[in-house]
C-alpha positions as CSV (number, residue, x, y, z in Angstrom):
1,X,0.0,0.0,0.0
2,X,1.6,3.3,-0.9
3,X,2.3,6.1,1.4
4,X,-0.5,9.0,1.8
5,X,-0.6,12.3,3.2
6,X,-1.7,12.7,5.9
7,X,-0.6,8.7,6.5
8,X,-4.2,6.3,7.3
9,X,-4.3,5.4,11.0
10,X,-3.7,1.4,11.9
11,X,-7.8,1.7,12.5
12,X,-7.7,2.4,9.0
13,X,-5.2,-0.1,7.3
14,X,-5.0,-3.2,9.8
15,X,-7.7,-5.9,10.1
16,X,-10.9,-5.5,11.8
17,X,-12.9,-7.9,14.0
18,X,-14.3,-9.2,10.9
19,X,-11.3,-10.1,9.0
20,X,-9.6,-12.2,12.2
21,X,-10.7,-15.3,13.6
22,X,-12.8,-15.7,16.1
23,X,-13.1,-19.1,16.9
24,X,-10.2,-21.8,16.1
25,X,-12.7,-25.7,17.3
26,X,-8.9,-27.2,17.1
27,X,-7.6,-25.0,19.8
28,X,-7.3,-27.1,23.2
29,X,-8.8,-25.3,26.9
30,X,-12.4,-25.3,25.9
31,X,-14.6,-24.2,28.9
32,X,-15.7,-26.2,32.0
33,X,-18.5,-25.7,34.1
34,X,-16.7,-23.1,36.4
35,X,-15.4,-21.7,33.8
36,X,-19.1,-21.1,32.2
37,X,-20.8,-19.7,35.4
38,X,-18.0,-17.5,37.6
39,X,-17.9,-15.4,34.6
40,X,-21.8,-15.4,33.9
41,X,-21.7,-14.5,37.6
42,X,-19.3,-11.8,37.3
43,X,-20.8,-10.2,33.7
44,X,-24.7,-10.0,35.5
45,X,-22.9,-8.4,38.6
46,X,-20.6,-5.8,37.2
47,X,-22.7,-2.1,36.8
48,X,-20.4,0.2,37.8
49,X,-22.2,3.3,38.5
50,X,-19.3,5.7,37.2
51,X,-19.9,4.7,33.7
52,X,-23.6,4.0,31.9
53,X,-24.6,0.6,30.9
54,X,-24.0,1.1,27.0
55,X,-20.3,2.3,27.9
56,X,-19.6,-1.1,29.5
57,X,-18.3,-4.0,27.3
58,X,-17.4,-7.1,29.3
59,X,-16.6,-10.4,27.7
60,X,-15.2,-14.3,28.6
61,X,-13.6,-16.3,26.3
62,X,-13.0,-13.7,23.4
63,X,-10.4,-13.1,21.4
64,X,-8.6,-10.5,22.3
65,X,-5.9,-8.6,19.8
66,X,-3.6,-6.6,21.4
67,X,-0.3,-6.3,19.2
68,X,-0.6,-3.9,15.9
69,X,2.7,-5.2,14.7
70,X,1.6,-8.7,14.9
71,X,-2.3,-8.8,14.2
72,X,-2.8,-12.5,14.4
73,X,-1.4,-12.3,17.6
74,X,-4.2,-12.8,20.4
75,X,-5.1,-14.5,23.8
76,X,-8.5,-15.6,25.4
77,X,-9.0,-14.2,29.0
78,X,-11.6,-16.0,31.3
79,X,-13.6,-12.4,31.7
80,X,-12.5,-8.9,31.3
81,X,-13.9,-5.5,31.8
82,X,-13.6,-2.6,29.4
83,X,-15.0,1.3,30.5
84,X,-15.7,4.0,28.3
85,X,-16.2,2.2,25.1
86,X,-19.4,1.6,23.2
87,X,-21.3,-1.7,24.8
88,X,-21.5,-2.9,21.0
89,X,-18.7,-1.9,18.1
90,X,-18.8,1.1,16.9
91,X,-22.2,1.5,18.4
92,X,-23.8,-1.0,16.3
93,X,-22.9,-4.3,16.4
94,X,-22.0,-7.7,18.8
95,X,-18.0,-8.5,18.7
96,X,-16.8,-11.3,17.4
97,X,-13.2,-10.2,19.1
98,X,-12.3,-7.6,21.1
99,X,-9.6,-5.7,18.7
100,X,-7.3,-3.4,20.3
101,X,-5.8,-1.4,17.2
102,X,-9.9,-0.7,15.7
103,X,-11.3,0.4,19.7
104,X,-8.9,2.4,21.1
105,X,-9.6,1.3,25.1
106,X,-7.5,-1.7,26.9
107,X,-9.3,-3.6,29.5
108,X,-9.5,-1.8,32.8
109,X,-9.6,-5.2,34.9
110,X,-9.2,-8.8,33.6
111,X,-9.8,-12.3,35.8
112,X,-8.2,-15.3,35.1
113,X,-9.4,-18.8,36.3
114,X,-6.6,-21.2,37.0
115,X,-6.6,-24.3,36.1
116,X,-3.7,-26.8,36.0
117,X,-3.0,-26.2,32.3
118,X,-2.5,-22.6,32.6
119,X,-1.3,-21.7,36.4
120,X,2.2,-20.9,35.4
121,X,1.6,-18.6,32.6
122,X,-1.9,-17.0,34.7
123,X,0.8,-16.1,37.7
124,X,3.9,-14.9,35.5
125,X,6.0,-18.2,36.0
126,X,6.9,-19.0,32.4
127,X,9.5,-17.1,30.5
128,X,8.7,-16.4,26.5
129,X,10.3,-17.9,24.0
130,X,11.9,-15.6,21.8
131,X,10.1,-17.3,18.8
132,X,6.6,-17.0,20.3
133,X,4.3,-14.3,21.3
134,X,4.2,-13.0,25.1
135,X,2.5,-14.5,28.0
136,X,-0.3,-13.5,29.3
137,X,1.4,-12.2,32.3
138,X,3.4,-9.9,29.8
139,X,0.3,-8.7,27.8
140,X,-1.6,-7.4,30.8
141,X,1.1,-5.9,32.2
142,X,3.6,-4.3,29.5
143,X,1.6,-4.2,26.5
144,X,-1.5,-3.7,27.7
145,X,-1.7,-2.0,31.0
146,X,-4.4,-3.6,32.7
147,X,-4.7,-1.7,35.8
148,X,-6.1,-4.9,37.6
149,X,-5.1,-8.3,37.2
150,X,-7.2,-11.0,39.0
151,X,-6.4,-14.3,39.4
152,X,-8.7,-17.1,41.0
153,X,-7.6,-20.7,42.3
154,X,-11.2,-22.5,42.9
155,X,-8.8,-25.3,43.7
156,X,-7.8,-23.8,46.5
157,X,-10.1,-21.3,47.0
158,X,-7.3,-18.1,46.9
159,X,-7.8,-14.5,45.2
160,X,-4.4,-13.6,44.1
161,X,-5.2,-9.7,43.1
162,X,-2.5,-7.9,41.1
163,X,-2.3,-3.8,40.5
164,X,-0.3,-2.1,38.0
165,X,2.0,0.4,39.9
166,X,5.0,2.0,38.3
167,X,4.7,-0.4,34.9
168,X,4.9,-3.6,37.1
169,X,2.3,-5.9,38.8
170,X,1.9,-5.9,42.9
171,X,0.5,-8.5,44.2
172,X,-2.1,-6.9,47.2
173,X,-2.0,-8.2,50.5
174,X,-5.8,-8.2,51.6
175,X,-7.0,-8.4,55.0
176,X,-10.0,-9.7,53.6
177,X,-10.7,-11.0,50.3
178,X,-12.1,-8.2,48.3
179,X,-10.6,-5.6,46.1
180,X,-12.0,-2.0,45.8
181,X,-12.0,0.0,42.6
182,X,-12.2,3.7,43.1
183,X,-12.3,4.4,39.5
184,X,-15.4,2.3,39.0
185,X,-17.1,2.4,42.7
186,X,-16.9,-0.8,42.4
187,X,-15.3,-3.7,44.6
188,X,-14.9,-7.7,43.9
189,X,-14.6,-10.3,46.3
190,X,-15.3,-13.5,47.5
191,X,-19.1,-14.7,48.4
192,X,-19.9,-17.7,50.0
193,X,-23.2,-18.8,48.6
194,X,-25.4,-20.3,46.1
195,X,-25.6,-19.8,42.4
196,X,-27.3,-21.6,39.5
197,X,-27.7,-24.5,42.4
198,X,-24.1,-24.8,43.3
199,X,-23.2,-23.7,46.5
200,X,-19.2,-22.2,47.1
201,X,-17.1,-19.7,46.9
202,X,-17.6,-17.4,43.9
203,X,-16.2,-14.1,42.6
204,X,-18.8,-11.4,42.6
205,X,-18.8,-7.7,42.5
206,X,-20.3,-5.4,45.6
207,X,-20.9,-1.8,45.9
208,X,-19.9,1.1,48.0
209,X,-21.7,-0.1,51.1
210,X,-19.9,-3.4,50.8
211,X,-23.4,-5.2,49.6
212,X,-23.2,-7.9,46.8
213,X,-24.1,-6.5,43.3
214,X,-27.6,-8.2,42.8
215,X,-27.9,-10.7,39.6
216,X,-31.5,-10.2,37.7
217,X,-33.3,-13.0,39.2
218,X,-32.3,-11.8,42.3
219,X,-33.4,-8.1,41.3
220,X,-36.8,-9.9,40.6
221,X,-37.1,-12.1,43.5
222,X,-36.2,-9.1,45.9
223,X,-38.9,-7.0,43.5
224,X,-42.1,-9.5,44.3
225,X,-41.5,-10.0,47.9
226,X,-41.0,-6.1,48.2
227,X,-44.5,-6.2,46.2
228,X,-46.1,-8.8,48.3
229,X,-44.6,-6.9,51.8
230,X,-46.9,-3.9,50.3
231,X,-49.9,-5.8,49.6
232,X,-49.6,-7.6,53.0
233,X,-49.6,-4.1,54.7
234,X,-52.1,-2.5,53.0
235,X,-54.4,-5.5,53.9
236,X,-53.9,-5.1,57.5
237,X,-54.0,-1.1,57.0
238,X,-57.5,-2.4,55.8
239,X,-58.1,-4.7,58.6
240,X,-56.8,-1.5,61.1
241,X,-59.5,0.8,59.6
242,X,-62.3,-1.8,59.4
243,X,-61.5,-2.7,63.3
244,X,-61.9,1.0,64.5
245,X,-64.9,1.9,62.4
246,X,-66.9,-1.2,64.1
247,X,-65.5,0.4,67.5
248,X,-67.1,3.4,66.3
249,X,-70.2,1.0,65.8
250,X,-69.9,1.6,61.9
251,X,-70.5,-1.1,59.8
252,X,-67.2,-1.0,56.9
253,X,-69.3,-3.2,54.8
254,X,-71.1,-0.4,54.2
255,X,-68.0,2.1,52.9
């Protein structure tokens, strides 16, 4: 392609979503269970209220393209988070990758699952082979500038939370397990409890007042006992009235 004047941005001249893969059925790793609801669990939970819903794109399982110089290059992470950018692309339609060069915003936080297969590269234990591309560890953390970096052991049940300071990961030391976000008002932690049947510890997000981030069926379930505390108390508001008319000797039959 010859040179213009002013030169074409790589939005311009590299591929789009459209042009890369999105799916390869040969590559090994496909999703287990856990792998299918923690980051169901973390998608219908994450609202942060700094930034509207249709400025919010999270994904799980997507490809992501990060290197301009290398656009075949990408990884898959378990869930991650991006604020400020259009919900769908370019305001219009559902990704089939999450392109860096074409969007123009890096995740803000990303959460890998370990598993067995992965642990090394998910904790920045493996060193890169000059003929391959980076790790994940080096994506997040030079390339891309994730500011957080969460990684879950459901094995073991540990939060290992990583924050970008001064171009290099530091692991938190929490006094509890959660981890706030000030940019988003947002924390995430652990929650002990039950979700699509299956009762253990999950990753979930929770607000300012350190309450969990309701899911939509919980939204709903909390919406028609609130409904059926109202109708319960205006029936005995009812029954109140009707008492003190008959001590009036009033008949309410008759109102």
């Amino acid at each position: 392609m010859y040179q213009t004047d002013p030169p074409l941005s790589p939005k311009e001249t590299l591929p789009t979503m459209y042009d890369l893969k999105s799916e390869d059925p040969q590559e090994p790793g496909l999703p287990d269970e856990f792998h299918i609801y923690q980051p169901q669990l973390l998608r219908e939970t994450f609202r942060p209220p700094t930034y509207p819903q249709e400025r919010v794109f999270v994904a799980s399982d997507l490809n992501l393209y990060y290197d301009s110089h290398h656009t075949l290059w990408y990884k898959r992470p378990d869930w991650f988070a991006v604020v400020g950018n259009s919900r769908l692309y370019e305001g219009k339609d559902l990704r089939l990758s999450y392109v860096i060069w074409q969007e123009g915003v890096n995740p803000f936080v990303v959460v890998e699952l370990l598993s067995p297969g992965t642990e090394k590269e998910d904790l920045g234990q493996t060193l890169r082979d000059a003929e391959q591309p980076p790790t994940k560890w080096q994506i997040y953390e030079q390339i891309l500038r994730v500011p957080y970096y969460i990684v879950f052991d459901r094995y073991t049940d540990t939060l290992k939370p990583f924050i970008l300071q001064a171009d290099r990961y530091t692991e938190l030391n929490l006094e509890s397990p959660r981890i706030w976000m000030p940019t988003l008002e947002l924390g995430l932690g652990l929650w002990q409890g039950s979700y699509q049947g299956i009762e253990r510890l999950w990753l979930r997000w929770y607000d300012g007042d350190g309450n969990w981030m309701l899911t939509p069926e919980e939204t709903e379930a909390q919406r028609v006992i609130q409904e059926r505390q109202r109708a319960e108390n205006a029936e005995d508001k009812v029954k109140r009235l009707a008492a003190k008319l008959r001590e009036l000797g009033l008949n309410p039959d008759e109102f």
